[in-house]
Structure formats: structure tokens, C-alpha cells
C-alpha positions in Angstrom: 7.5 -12.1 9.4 11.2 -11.4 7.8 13.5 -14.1 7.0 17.4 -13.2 7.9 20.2 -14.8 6.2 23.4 -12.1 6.8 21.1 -8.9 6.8 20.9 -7.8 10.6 21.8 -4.4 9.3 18.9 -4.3 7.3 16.6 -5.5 10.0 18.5 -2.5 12.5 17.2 -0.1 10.0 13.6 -0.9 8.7 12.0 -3.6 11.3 12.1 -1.2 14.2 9.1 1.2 12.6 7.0 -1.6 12.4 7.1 -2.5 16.6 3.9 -1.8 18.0 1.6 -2.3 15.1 -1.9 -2.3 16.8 -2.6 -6.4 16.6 0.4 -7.9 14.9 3.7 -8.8 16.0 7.0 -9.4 14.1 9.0 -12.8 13.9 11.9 -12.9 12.8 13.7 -16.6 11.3 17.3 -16.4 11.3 19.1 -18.7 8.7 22.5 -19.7 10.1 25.2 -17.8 8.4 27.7 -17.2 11.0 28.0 -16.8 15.0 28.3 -13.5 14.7 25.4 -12.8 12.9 23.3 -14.8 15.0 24.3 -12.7 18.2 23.3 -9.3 16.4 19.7 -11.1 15.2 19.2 -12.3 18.8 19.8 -9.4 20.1 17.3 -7.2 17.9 15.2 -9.4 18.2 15.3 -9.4 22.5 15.7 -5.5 22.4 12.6 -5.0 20.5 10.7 -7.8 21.4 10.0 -9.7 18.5 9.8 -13.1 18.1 12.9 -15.0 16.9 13.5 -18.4 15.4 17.3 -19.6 15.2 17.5 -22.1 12.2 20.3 -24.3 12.7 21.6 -24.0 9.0 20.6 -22.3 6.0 17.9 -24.8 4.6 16.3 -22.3 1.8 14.0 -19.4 2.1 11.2 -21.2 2.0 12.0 -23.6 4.4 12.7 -20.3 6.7 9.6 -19.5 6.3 7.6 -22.3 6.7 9.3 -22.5 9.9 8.1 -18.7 10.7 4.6 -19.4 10.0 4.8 -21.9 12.3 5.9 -19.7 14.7 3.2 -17.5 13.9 1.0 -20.3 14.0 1.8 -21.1 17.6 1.5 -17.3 18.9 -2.1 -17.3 17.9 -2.1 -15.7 14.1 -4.7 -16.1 11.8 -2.9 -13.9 8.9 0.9 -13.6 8.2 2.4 -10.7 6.2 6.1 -12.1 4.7 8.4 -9.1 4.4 12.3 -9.0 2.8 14.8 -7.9 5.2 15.4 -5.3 2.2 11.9 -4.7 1.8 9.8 -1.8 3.7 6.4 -1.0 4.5 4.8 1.8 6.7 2.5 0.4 9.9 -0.9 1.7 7.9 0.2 -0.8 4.7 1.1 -3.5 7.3 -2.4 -3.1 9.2 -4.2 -2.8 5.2 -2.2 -6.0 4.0 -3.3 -8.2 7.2 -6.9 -6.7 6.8 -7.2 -8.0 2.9 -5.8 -11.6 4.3 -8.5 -11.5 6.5 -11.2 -10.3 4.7 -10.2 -12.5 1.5 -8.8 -15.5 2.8 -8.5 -17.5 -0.6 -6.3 -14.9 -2.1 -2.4 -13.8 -2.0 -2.1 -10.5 -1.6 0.7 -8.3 -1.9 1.3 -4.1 -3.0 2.5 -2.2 -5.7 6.7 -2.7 -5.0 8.6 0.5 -5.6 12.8 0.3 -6.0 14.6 3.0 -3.6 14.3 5.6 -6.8 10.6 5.9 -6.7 10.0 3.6 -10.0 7.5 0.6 -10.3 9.4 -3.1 -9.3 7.0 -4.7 -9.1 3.1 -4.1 -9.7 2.5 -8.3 -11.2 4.1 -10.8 -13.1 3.2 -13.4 -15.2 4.6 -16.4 -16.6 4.6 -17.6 -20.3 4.3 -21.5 -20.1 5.1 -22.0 -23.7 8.9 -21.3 -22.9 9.2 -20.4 -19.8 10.1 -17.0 -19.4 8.5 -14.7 -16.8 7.0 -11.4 -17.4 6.7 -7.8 -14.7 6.2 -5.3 -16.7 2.3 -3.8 -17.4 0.5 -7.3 -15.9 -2.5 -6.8 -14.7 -3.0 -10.1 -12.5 -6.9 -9.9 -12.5 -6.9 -11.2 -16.4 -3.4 -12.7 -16.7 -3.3 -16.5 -17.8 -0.7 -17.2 -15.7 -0.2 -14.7 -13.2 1.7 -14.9 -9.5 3.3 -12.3 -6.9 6.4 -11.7 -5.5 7.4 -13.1 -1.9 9.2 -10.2 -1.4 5.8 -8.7 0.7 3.3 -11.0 0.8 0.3 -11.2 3.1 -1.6 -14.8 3.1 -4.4 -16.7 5.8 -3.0 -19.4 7.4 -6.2 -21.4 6.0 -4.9 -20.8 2.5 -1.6 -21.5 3.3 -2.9 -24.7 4.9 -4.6 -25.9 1.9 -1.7 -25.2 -0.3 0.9 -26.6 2.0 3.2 -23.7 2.0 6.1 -23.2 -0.2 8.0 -25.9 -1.2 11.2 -26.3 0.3 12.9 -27.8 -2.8 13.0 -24.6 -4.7 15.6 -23.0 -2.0 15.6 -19.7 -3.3 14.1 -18.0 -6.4 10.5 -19.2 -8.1 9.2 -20.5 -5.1 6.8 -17.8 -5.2 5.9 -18.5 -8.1 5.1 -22.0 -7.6 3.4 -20.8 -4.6 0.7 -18.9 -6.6 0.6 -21.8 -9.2 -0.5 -23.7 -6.2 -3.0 -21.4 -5.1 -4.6 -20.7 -7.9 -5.2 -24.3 -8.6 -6.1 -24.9 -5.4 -9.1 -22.4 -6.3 -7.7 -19.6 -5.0 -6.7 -16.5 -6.3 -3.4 -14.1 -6.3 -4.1 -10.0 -5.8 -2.0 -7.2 -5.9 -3.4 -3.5 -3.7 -1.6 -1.1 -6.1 -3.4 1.6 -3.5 -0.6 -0.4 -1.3 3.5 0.4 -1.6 6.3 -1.3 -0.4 9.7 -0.5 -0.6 12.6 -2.7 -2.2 16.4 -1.9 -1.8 16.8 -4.4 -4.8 19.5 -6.3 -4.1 20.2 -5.3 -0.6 20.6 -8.9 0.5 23.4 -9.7 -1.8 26.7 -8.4 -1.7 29.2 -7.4 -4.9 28.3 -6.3 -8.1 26.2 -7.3 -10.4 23.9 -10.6 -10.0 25.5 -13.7 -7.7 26.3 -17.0 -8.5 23.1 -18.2 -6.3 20.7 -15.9 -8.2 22.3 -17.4 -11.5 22.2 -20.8 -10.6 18.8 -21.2 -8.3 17.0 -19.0 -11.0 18.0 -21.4 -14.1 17.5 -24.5 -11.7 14.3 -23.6 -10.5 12.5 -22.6 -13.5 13.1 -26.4 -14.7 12.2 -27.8 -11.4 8.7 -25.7 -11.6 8.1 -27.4 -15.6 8.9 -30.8 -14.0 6.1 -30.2 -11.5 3.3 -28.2 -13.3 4.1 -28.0 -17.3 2.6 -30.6 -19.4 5.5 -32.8 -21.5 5.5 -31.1 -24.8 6.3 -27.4 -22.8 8.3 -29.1 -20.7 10.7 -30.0 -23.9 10.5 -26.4 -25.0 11.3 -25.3 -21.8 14.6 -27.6 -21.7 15.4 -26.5 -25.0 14.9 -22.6 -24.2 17.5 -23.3 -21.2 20.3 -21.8 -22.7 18.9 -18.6 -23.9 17.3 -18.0 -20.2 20.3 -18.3 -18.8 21.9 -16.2 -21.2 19.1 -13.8 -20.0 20.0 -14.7 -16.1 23.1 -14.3 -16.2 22.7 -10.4 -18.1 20.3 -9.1 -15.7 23.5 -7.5 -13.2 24.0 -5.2 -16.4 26.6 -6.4 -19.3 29.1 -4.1 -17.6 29.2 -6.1 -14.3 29.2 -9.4 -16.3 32.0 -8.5 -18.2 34.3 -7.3 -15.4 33.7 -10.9 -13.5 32.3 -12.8 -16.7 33.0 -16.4 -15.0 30.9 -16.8 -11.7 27.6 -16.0 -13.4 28.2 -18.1 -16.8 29.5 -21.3 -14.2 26.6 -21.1 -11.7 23.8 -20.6 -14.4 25.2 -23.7 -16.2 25.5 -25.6 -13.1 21.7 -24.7 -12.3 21.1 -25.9 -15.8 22.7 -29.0 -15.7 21.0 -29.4 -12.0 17.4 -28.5 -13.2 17.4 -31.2 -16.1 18.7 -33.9 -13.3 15.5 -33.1 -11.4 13.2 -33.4 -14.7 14.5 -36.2 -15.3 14.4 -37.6 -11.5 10.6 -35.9 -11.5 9.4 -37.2 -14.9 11.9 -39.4 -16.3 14.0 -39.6 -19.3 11.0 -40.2 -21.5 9.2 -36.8 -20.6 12.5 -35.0 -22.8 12.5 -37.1 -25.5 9.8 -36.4 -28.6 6.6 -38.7 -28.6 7.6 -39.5 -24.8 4.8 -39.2 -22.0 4.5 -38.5 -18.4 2.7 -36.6 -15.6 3.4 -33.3 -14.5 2.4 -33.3 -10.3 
């Protein structure tokens, strides 16, 4: 299943080598972005017979694929491999990743993710609760604390994904995944990654211009404050609100300094606007008192 928002080039060039997989079959969720583009996705989408789900708007990529698995859901699959438009995958990994969801329904798999030049982009990633911060580099997931896999291909059992209640539609785009395996794992579950399995990512194939965007910016300094409302107990949860800043320092630097300092103000605005956003929902989710010392509330 591949979520579209603006990418039916990509899908042209790397959905077509996965038609005809023996025992799967492709959906593909378009998230409104113009009239245009929804003519080109249709019409991929009819040429090579997959199945297609016109959103009316753009409600989040989670949301997209919630919707997807539903569609799934109603064609009679068990297991659902999630794939990036800017993501790609060879038919053998597709039939090994829908084999693990099968075979180890309680688990979230995913492969090893390469970048176009052949180096490791993902291979795990963990997430450091005292402040906040997120980790990829040498995690082994099998003995991380905190550990969770990137949505970017990710195979799952519909009876996981049942228990869990898929991804949470508030998050929009960026750390839902995350959350996701937060879920699962508490749910009893487990997250894996097949580093005998690769996948492909044109990193950053899905946005345009250079460096990072102002949605990455804002939705990444956002979300990581909506996840502490709903999982981090009160005393992290202040860390985390006080550590705000210096992530979205980080955010906002990860384009390269060069592209920051040639358009300096888009980045800086958005990930203080997802700052400023992300304490309104800790304080809508767990009050005033949860950011004030000696207060006290519920993460949930």
C-alpha cells in the first residue's frame, strides 16, 4: 500500500515492478493535492490495475493510511506492507516482508533502508525519553529501551493493527510511527527490523526545494510534544518542553546549514509555530499543571 500526496511521478517509476506479486496486490490512497494530480493517480492506478482510494483532502498520512488498510481490509488481506511513494523494494523483499507479518503477527517489521548512494538510512531507531530526542544510528532494536521503525516500509497483520488501532490521525505527518511502535510494544507486541531485507529511499523525494520544508520543521517539533503528552510521564514531559528549543534548533539544521542559511526564515517560523502548537496540545492533553514543577497528571 503507497500513500500519494503530489508524487505520481514517483509512483510511474517504482510501483510498476511490483504488479503481479504472486498473492498481493497494490492500493494506492491518493491525498487530494490538486485535479491534476488526481487524474495522473487514477489513471496509474486503472492502467495497472491497482487499487485506488481518492481522499477528498489531505487529512494526514496516517489518516491516508488508515483509510488504505481499510481498503485492504475489504479486498480480503490479512497482511499489509506500507511503502513511501519514494521508497523501493524488489517483489522477493515484498513477498519476505508479508511472509514475516504472517508468520509473526504481533510484531512490526520493516528492512534495513538504504539512501540512493548505497549507505545505511535506516537499520532502527530509538528514542531517548529523558529529553526527547530520537536516535538511528547503530540501534539494534532487539535490546533498545525504547526502540520503533520507520513507516517509510512497513509490513504489519491486520490483527495487530487491530489491537493497536492504527496510527493516530492527530500526528498528521512525522512521529506517527513512532507512536505507532510505542503502541505496539505496549500492547505486548514487538517491533523487528530483517536487515537480510533492503529497501530503497530517495530521501526526500516527496518534498520539493532545498533543504528541509516548513511541514517537516513544524510537524516534527509539534509532534514530538504531542507524543510526551500521550506517553511520557510528567516530570519528562517538563524536560521535554524545556529541551523544545534546542530540538528545533536541531530540526530545523538537518537540510544542511548551507540550505538554512540561503532561506533562513521558513524553517526557524514553522519549527516555532510547531513549538508553540505542541505545548497547546500538552496543555489541552494534560493541563497546565502537568508543566509546572510539583504538578501531576496522566499520560494516556
Amino acid at each position: 500500500m503507497v500513500v500519494n500526496y503530489g508524487s505520481s511521478r514517483l509512483l510511474a517509476e517504482n510501483l510498476p515492478r511490483l504488479s503481479g506479486v504472486p498473492g498481493t496486490a497494490l492500493v494506492v490512497v491518493d491525498s487530494l493535492s490538486s485535479a491534476g494530480e488526481r487524474t495522473a493517480v487514477a489513471a496509474l492506478a486503472d492502467a495497472h490495475g491497482w487499487a485506488f482510494v481518492g481522499l477528498p483532502g489531505n487529512p494526514g498520512f496516517g489518516a491516508a493510511v488508515n483509510a488504505g488498510v481499510a481498503r485492504a481490509r475489504e479486498d480480503g488481506a490479512e497482511q499489509v506492507v506500507l511503502l513511501n511513494p519514494d521508497a523501493t523494494i524488489d517483489g522477493a523483499v515484498l513477498e519476505a516482508l508479508v511472509r514475516a507479518a504472517r508468520e509473526d503477527g504481533d510484531a512490526l517489521v520493516c528492512p534495513l533502508v538504504e539512501d540512493a548512494a548505497g549507505g545505511v538510512w535506516f537499520a532502527g531507531g530509538e528514542l531517548d525519553v529523558a529529553d526527547g530526542v530520537t536516535r538511528t544510528r547503530d540501534v539494534d532494536v532487539a535490546t533498545a529501551a525504547h526502540p520503533w521503525v520507520t513507516g517509510a516500509c512497513l509490513a504489519f497483520s491486520l490483527a495487530l493493527w487491530d489491537r493497536v488501532g492504527g496510527f493516530d490521525d492527530r500526528y498528521f505527518m512525522y512521529w506517527e510511527d513512532i507512536d505507532l511502535s510505542a503502541r505496539v510494544r505496549a500492547a505486548g507486541g514487538r517491533v523487528v527490523v530483517r536487515r537480510d531485507l533492503r529497501a530503497v529511499h530517495q530521501v526526500g523525494g516527496t518534498q520539493e526545494g532545498e533543504g528541509k520544508s516548513g511541514l517537516y520543521c513544524r510537524y516534527n517539533c509539534r509532534n514530538r510534544l504531542l507524543y510526551a503528552a500521550l506517553h511520557v510521564p510528567d516530570h519528562q514531559l517538563r524536560r521535554w518542553v524545556r529541551r523544545s528549543p534546542r530540538y528545533a534548533s536541531r530540526v530545523v539544521q538537518r537540510g544542511g546549514r548551507r540550505a538554512l542559511a540561503r532561506r533562513p526564515v521558513l524553517p526557524l517560523w514553522s519549527a516555532l509555530r510547531g513549538t508553540v502548537e505542541g505545548i497547546g496540545l500538552v496543555v489541552s492533553l494534560r493541563g497546565v499543571r502537568a508543566l509546572l514543577p510539583g504538578g501531576s497528571s496522566q499520560a494516556g
